[in-house]
N, C-alpha and C positions, 0 to 999 in steps of 0.2 A: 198923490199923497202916500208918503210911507207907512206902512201898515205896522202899527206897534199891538203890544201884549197888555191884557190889562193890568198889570203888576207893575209896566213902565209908567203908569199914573201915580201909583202910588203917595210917591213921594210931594207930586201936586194937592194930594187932594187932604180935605181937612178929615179928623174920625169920623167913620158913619159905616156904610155898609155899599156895594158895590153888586150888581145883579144883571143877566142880560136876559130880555124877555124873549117869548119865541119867534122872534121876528129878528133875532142878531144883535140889537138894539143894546147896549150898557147904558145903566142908568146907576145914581149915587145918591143915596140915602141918608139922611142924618141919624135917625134911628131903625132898628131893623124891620123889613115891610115884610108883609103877607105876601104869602104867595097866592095868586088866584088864578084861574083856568086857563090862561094863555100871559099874567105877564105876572109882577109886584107890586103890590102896592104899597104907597108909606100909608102909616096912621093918621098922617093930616096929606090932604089929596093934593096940595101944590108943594109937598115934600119934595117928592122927585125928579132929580138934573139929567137930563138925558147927556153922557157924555157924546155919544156918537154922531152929533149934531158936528162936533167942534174935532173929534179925531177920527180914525180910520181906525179901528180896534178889533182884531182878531179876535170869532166865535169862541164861544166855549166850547173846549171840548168835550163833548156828553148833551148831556139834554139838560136842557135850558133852566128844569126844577133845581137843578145841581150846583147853579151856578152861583150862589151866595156867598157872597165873601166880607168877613168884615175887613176894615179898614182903620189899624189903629197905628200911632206913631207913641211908642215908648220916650222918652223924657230920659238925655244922657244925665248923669248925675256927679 
C-alpha cells in the first residue's frame, strides 16, 4: 500500500481534529482531545477513528505531543 501524507486525507474527512499517538498511529476527532502521557484523547471515549487501520499514513515529523492538527473545510461562497 502506498504511503500517503496526512494532509492527503484532508479533503476525505469531515471538521474535527487530526492527531498521531506515540505509537505512529493517526487518529480523527470530532472535537479537540486531550493530550495524555502516551496518546489523545476525545472528550467522549468512543470519539476517536483510528485512520491507520484503513491507510498507510506517514509519522509525524517531531514528537508525537506536536502533532495536532485541526481539520476544517471553509465553505466557497
Amino acid at each position: 500500500m502506498k504511503q500517503i501524507m496526512i494532509y492527503d486525507l484532508f479533503p476525505l474527512l469531515k471538521d474535527g481534529w487530526v492527531a498521531m499517538d506515540n505509537n505512529g498511529s493517526w487518529w480523527w476527532y470530532k472535537s479537540k482531545p486531550i493530550k495524555c502521557s502516551s496518546a489523545w484523547f476525545g472528550r467522549i471515549m468512543a470519539e476517536g477513528t483510528k485512520l491507520s487501520y484503513s491507510f498507510n499514513i506517514a509519522t509525524f515529523d517531531g514528537d508525537w505531543k506536536d502533532s495536532l492538527i485541526k481539520v476544517e473545510h471553509k465553505e466557497e461562497e
